[in-house]
C-alpha positions as CSV (number, residue, x, y, z in Angstrom):
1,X,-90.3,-52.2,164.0
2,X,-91.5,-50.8,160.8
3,X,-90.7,-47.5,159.4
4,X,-87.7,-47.2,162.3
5,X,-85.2,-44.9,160.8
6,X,-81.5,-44.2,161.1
7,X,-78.8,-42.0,159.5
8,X,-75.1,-43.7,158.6
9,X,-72.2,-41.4,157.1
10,X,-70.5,-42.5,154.8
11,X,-67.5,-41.8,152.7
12,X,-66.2,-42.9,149.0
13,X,-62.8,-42.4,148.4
14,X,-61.6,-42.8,144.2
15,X,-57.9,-43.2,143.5
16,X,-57.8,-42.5,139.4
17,X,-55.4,-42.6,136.8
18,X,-56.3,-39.1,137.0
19,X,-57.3,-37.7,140.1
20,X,-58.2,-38.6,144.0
21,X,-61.3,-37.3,145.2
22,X,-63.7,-37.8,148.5
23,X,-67.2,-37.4,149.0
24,X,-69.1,-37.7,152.1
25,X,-72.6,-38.7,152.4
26,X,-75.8,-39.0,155.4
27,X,-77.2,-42.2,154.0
28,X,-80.9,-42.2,155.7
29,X,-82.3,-46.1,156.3
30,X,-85.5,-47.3,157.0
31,X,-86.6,-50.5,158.1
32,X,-89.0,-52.0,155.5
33,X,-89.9,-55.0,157.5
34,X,-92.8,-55.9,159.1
35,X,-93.1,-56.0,163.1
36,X,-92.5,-59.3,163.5
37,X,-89.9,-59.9,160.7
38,X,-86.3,-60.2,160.2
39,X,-85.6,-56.5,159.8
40,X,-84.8,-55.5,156.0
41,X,-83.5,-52.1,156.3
42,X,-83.1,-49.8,153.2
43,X,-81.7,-46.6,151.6
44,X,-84.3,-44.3,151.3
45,X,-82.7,-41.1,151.0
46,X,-78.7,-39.9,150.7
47,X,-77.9,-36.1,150.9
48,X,-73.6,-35.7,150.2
49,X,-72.8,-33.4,153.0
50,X,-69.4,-32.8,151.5
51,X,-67.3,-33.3,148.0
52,X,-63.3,-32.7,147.7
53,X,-61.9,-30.2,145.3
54,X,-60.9,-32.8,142.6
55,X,-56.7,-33.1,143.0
56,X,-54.4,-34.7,141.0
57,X,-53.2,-38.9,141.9
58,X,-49.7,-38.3,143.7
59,X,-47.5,-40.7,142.0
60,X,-43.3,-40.8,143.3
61,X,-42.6,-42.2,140.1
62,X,-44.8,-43.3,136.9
63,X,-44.6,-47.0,138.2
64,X,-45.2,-46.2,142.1
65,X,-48.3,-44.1,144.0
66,X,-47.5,-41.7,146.5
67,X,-49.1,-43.5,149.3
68,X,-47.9,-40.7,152.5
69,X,-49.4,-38.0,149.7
70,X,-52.2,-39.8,149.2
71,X,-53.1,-40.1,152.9
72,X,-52.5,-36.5,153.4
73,X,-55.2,-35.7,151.1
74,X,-57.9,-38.0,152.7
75,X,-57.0,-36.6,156.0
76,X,-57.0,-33.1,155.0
77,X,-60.0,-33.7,153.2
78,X,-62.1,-35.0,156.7
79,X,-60.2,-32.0,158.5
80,X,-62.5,-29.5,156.0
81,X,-65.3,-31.5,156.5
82,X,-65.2,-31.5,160.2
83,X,-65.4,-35.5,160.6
84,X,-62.7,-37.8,162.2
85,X,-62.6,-41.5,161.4
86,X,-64.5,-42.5,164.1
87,X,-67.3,-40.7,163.0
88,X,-67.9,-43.0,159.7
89,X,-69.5,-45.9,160.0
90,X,-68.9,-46.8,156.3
91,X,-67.6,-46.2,152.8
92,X,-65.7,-47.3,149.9
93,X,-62.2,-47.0,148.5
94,X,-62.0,-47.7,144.9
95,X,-58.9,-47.6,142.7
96,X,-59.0,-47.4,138.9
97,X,-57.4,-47.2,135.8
98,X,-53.7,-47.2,135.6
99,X,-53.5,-46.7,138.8
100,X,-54.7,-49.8,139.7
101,X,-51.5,-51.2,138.0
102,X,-49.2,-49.2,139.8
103,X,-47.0,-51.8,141.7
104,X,-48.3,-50.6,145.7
105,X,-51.6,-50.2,144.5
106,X,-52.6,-52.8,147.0
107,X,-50.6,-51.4,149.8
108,X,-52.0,-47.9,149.5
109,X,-56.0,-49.1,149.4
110,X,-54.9,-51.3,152.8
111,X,-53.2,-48.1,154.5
112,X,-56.5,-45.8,153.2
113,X,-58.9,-48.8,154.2
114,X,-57.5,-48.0,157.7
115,X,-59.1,-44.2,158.2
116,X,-62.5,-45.5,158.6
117,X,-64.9,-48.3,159.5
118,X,-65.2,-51.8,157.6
119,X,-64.9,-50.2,154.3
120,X,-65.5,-52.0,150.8
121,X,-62.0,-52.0,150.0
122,X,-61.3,-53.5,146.1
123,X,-58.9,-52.8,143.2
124,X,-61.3,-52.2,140.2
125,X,-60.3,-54.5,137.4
126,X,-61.5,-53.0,134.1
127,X,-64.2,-54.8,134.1
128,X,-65.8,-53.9,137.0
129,X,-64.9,-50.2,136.6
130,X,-67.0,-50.4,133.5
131,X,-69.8,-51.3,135.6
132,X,-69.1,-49.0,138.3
133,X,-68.8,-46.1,135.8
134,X,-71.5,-46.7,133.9
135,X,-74.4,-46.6,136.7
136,X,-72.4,-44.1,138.8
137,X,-73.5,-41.7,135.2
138,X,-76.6,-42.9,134.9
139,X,-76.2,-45.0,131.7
140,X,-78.4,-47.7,133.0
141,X,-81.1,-45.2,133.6
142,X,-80.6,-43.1,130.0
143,X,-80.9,-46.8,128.2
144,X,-83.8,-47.8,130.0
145,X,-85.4,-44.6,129.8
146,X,-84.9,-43.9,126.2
147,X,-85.8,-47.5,125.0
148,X,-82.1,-47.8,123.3
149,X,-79.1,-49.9,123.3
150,X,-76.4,-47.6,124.7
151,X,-72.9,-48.0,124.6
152,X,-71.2,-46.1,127.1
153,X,-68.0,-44.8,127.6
154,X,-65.9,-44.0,130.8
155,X,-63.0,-41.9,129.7
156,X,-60.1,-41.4,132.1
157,X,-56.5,-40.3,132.1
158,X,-55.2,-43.9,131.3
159,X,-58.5,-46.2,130.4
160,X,-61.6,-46.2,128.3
161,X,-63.9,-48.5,130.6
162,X,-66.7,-49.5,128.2
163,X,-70.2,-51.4,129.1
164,X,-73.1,-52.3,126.9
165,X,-76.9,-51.7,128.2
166,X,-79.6,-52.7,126.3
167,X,-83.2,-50.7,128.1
168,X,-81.2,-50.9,131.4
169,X,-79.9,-54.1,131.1
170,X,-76.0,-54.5,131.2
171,X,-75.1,-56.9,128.2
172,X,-71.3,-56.8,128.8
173,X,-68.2,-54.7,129.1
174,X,-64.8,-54.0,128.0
175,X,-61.6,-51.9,128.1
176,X,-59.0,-50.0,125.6
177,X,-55.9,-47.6,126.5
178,X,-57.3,-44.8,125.5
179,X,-56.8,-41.6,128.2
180,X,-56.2,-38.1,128.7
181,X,-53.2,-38.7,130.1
182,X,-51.5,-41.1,128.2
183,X,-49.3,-37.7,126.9
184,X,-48.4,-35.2,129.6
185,X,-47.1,-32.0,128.4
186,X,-45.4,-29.2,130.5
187,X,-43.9,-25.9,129.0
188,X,-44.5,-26.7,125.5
189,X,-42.4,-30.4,125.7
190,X,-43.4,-34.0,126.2
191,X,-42.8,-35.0,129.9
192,X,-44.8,-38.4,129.7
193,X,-46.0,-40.4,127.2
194,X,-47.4,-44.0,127.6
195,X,-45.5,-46.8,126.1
196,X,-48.2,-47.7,123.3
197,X,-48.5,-43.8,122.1
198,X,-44.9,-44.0,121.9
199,X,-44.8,-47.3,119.7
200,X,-47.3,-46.1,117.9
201,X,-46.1,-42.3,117.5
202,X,-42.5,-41.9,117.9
203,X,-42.5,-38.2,117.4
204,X,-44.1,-37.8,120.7
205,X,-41.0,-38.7,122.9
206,X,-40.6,-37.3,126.1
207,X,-37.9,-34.1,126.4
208,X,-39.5,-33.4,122.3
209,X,-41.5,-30.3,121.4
210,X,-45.6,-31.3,122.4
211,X,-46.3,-30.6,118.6
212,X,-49.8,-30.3,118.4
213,X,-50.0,-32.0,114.9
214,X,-48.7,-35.1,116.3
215,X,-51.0,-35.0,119.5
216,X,-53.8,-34.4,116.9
217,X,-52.9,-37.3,114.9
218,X,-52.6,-39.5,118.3
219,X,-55.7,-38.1,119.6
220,X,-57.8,-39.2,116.2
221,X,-56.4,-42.9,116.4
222,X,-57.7,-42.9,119.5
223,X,-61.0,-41.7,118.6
224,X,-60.9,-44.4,115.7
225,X,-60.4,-47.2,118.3
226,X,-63.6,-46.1,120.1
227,X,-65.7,-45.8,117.0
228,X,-64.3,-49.3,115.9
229,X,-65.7,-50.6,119.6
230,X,-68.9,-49.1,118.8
231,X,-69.3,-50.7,115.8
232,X,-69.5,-47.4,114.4
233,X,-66.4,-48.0,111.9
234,X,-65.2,-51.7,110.7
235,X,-62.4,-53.1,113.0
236,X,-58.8,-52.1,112.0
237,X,-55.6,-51.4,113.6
238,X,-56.3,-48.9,115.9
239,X,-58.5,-50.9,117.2
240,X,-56.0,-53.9,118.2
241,X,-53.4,-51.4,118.9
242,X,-55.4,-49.7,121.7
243,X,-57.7,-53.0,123.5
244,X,-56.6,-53.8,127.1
245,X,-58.1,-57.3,127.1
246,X,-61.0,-57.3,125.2
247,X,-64.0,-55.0,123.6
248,X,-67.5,-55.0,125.0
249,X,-69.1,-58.1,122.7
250,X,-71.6,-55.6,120.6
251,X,-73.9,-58.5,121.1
252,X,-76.8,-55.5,119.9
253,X,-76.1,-52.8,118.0
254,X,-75.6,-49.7,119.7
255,X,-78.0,-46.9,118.8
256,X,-77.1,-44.2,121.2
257,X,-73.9,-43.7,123.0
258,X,-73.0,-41.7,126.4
259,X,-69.4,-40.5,127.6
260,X,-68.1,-39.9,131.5
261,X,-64.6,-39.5,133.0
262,X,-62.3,-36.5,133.0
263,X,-62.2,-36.7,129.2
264,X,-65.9,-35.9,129.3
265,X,-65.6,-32.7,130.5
266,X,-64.0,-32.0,127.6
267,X,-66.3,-33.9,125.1
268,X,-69.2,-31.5,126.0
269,X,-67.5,-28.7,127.4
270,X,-63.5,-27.7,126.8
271,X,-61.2,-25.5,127.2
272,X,-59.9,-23.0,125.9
273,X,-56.6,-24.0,126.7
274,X,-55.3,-27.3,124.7
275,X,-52.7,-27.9,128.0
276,X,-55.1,-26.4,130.4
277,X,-55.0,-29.5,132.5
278,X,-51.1,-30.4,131.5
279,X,-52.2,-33.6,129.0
280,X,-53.9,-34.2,126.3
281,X,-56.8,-34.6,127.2
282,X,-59.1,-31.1,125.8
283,X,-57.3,-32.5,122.8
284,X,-59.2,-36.3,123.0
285,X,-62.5,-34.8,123.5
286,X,-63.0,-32.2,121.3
287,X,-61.6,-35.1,118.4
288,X,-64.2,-37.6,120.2
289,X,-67.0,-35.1,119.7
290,X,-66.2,-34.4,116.3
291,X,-65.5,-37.8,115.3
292,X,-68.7,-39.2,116.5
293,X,-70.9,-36.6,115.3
294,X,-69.1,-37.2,112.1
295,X,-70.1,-40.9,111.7
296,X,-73.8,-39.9,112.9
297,X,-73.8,-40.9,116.4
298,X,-76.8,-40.2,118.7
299,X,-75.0,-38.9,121.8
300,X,-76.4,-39.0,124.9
301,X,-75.1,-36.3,128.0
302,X,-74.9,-38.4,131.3
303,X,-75.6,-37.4,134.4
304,X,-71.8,-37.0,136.1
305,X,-68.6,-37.3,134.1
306,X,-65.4,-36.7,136.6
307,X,-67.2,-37.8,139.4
308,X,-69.1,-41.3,137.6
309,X,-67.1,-44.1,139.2
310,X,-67.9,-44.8,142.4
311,X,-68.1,-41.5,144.7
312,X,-71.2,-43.3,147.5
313,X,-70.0,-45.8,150.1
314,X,-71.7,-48.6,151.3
315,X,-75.3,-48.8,152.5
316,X,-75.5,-51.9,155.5
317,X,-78.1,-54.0,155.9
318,X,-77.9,-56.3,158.5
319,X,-80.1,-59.5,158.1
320,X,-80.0,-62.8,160.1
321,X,-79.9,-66.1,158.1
322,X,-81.0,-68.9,160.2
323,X,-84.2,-70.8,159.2
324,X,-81.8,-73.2,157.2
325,X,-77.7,-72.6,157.0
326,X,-74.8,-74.7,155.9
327,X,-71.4,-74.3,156.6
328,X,-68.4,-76.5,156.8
329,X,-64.4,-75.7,157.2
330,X,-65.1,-71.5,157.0
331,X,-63.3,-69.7,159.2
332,X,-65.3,-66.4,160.4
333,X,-65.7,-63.3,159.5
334,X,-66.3,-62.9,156.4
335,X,-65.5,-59.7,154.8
336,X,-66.2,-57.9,152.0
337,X,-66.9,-60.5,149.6
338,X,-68.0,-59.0,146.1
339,X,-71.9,-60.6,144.9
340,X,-72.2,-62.1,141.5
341,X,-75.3,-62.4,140.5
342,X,-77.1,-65.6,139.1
343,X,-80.0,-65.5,136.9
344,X,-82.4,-68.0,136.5
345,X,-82.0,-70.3,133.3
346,X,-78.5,-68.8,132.7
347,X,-75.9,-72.1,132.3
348,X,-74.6,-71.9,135.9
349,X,-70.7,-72.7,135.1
350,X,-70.9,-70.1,132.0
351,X,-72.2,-67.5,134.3
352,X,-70.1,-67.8,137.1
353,X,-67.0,-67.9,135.2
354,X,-68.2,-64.3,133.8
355,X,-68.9,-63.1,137.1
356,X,-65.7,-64.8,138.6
357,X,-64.0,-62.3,135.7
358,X,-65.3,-59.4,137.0
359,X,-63.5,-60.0,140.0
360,X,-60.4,-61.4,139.1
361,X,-57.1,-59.4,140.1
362,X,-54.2,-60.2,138.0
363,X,-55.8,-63.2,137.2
364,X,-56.2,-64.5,140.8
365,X,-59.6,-64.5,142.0
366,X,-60.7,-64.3,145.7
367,X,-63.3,-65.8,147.1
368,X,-67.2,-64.1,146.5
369,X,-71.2,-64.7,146.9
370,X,-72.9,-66.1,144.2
371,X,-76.4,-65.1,145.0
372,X,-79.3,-66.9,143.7
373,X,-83.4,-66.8,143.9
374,X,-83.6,-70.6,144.3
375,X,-86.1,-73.0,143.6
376,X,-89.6,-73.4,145.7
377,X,-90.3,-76.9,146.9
378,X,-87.1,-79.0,144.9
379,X,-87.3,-82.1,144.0
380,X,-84.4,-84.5,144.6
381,X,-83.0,-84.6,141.0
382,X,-83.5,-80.6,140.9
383,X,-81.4,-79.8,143.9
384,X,-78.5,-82.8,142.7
385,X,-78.3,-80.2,139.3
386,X,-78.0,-77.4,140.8
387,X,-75.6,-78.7,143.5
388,X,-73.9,-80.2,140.4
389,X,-73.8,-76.6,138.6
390,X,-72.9,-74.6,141.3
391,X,-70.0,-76.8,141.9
392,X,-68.8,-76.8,138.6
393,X,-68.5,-73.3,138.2
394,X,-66.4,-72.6,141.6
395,X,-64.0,-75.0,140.6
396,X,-61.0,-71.9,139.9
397,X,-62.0,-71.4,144.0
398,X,-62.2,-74.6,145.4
399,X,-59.0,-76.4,143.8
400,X,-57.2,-73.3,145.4
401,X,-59.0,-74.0,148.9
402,X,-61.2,-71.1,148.8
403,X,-64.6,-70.9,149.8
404,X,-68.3,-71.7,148.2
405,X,-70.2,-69.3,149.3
406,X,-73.9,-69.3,148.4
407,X,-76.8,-66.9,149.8
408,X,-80.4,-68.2,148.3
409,X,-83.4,-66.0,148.6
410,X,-85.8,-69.7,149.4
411,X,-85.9,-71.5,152.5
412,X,-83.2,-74.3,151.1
413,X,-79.9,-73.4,152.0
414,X,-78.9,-76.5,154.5
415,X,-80.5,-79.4,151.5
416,X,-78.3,-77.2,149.3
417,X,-75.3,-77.4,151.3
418,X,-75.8,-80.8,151.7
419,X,-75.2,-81.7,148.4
420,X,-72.7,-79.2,147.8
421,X,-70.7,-81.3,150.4
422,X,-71.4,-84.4,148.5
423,X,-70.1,-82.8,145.0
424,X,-66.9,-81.0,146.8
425,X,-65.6,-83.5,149.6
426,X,-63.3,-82.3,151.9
427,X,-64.1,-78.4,150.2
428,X,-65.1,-75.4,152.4
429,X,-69.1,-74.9,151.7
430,X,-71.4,-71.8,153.2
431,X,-74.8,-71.6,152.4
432,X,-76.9,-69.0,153.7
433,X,-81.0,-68.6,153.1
434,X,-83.5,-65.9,152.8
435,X,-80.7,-63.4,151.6
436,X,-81.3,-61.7,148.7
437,X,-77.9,-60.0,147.4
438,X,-77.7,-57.9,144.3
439,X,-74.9,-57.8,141.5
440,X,-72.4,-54.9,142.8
441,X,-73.1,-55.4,146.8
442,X,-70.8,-56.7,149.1
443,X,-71.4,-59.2,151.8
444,X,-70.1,-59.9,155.4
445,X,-70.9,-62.7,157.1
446,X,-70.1,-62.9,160.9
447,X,-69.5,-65.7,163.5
448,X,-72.7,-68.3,164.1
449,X,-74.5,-67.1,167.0
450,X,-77.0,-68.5,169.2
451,X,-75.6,-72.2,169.3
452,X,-74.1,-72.2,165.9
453,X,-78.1,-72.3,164.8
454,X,-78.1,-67.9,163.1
455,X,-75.9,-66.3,160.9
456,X,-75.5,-62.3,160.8
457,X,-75.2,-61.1,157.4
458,X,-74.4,-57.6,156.2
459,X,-75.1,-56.6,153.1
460,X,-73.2,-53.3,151.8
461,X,-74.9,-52.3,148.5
462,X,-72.9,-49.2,147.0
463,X,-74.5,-46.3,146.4
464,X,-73.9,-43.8,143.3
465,X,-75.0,-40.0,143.8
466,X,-76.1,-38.5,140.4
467,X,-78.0,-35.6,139.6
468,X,-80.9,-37.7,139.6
469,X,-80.6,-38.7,143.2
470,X,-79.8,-41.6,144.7
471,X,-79.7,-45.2,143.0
């Protein structure tokens, strides 16, 4: 019925280079639908009930996470908010940054994805942080709403997560090693420093005196590899030195730029204290600030720094697919499969092979939704090409025997799947209809019911909390 409502609560949990924080959140739905319509029910409000004090990532060694620690933390965190796992019906558990290469990453997100519910669970690679980041401060918003093609950066204790937004639009992202916490310092001396600080610095060696020139000159190298990626200063070595895997593609020059991460606390307001947070960080943003003001950079303040990434869990929707559905060789559930996004007109192989990068982990991608508006009324030849497309593109999932999985908004899904099945014999095809998915949800798609003829769906968008509300 419309205008039923409903409350869910809902946690985000962020595992950082950095830091580990919670949030909890009363997520307030409303069914949008008409009476006699498949229910579409929506966020329309989000009050965070609860936010952790922000604690440090518990690592047992710089190559291995603290996983018992880490636990501790989320538990002690729902004992001060008075909730017990059973008491969330959703959420999200993100890791980031460096930690995501720590070698039991993945084993620590599957212990934490145990505390509650039928979490979105997912090792942000950098470029999906950069996406994550980006909207969780608002960028999207300050582009659009300024009329400006912002570059925006997510500064951390091991990455700099960049994305691109022309007038809210994301254009593309990218990722260098520049952090906070690339240098720790305790007592005066060097107790970590990352391997390409070290190459490029050798005075900063761990046991040596912190000496605040060479932090300084380490700090301004990296504030030269940021300009560089802005297009704010030619491309040079500092540049190369510092790049993960690639720059965002300044495919429009950037005319404003916005900063969030730990590091951002420090770009607008530091401390006193150089070591006050036992790095280098105060250091990196107080150089940032000056740098950038230096080459005549419009900044722009974002809405959260520390707390941009992903701090909202996910909202459900729950949506039957039925008038026309496809699907061959899947085994059911489905679970948390990340959306990309097609566009009409975009070169179908070209854009799923971006969107397929945005998910990749260590270069192994899992299976995920490409979600599309389809075509009204297709002719023959029409549904052959995009059949033909569509296959093309999932090729790096169905040679490995993953799944095509395809949610349409138009009644066309079973024609679809149809020739999917003639363009990928023997490969496992879904096809799902009247779905409409955005870029950054996740989907879940249960077991067919009622004679194999309807297909539950749950969409879990995630939500960000900025000061601005909820997006």
């Amino acid at each position: 019925m419309k205008g039923v409502k409903g409350e869910l609560l809902s946690v985000g949990i962020d595992l950082g280079t950095s830091t580990t924080q919670v949030i909890l959140s009363r997520l307030r739905l409303e069914n949008s639908a008409g009476a006699f319509a498949v229910p579409r029910v929506e966020i329309v409000d989000k009050e965070v009930v609860y936010r952790s004090p922000v604690h440090f990532t518990p690592l047992v060694s710089d190559t291995r996470l603290d996983g018992a620690k880490i636990r501790e933390i989320v538990e002690q965190e729902y004992r001060a908010a008075g909730v017990t796992p059973d008491m969330l019906q959703t959420g999200a558990v993100i890791i980031t940054g460096e930690t995501a290469r720590k070698e039991n990453a993945r084993e620590v997100l599957e212990a934490l994805a145990g505390l509650a519910g039928d979490f979105v669970v997912a090792t942000a690679g950098p470029d999906l942080e950069s996406v994550l980041a980006a909207r969780g401060a608002g960028a999207d918003k300050l582009s659009e709403r300024e009329r400006c093609c912002l570059l925006h950066y997510d500064i951390g204790g091991g990455t700099s997560n960049l994305a691109l937004l022309d007038r809210g639009k994301l254009l593309s992202t990218g990722c260098l090693d520049v952090g906070g916490r690339l240098v720790k310092v305790k007592d005066g001396k060097v107790a970590y420093v990352s391997e390409k600080v070290r190459r490029a610095f050798p005075e900063l060696a761990v046991g040596g005196q912190a000496s605040p020139e060479a932090l300084q000159k380490a700090a301004d190298a990296m504030a030269e590899a940021l300009l560089e990626a802005g297009g704010l200063k030619p491309p040079g070595r500092w540049l190369e030195h510092f790049i993960t895997h690639k720059t965002a593609e300044l495919t429009a020059k950037p005319t404003c730029f916005s900063f969030s991460g730990g590091v951002a606390d420090c770009v607008w307001s530091p401390p006193s204290n150089d070591f006050a947070y036992g790095d280098m960080g105060p250091i990196l943003g107080k150089t940032i600030r000056r740098r950038f003001e230096e080459a005549g950079a419009r900044l722009l303040r974002g809405a959260e720094t520390i707390r941009a990434t992903v701090v909202g869990a996910g909202s459900h929707a729950t949506e039957l697919s039925g008038s026309t559905i496809f699907y061959r060789g899947v085994e059911f559930p489905l679970k948390n499969l990340p959306v990309v996004r097609l566009e009409e007109g975009e070169a179908l192989p070209n854009a799923m092979a971006r969107g397929l990068e945005l998910f990749s982990d260590n270069g192994r991608t899992e299976a995920v939704c490409f979600s599309l508006g389809g075509l009204d009324d297709p002719d023959y030849e029409e549904l052959c090409a995009l059949a033909r497309g569509l296959a093309a593109g999932a090729k790096p999932l169905t040679d490995r025997g993953e799944p095509l999985v395809v949610a349409v908004e138009k009644d066309m899904a079973k024609a679809l799947g149809q020739r999917l099945a003639a363009e990928i014999p023997g490969g496992k095809i879904l096809c799902v209809d009247v779905i409409h998915a955005a870029q950054g949800s996740y989907m879940d798609v249960m077991a067919p019911a009622y004679g194999g003829t309807v297909l539950p769906v749950v969409i879990k968008t995630l939500a960000f909390e900025t000061k601005e509300g909820v997006r």
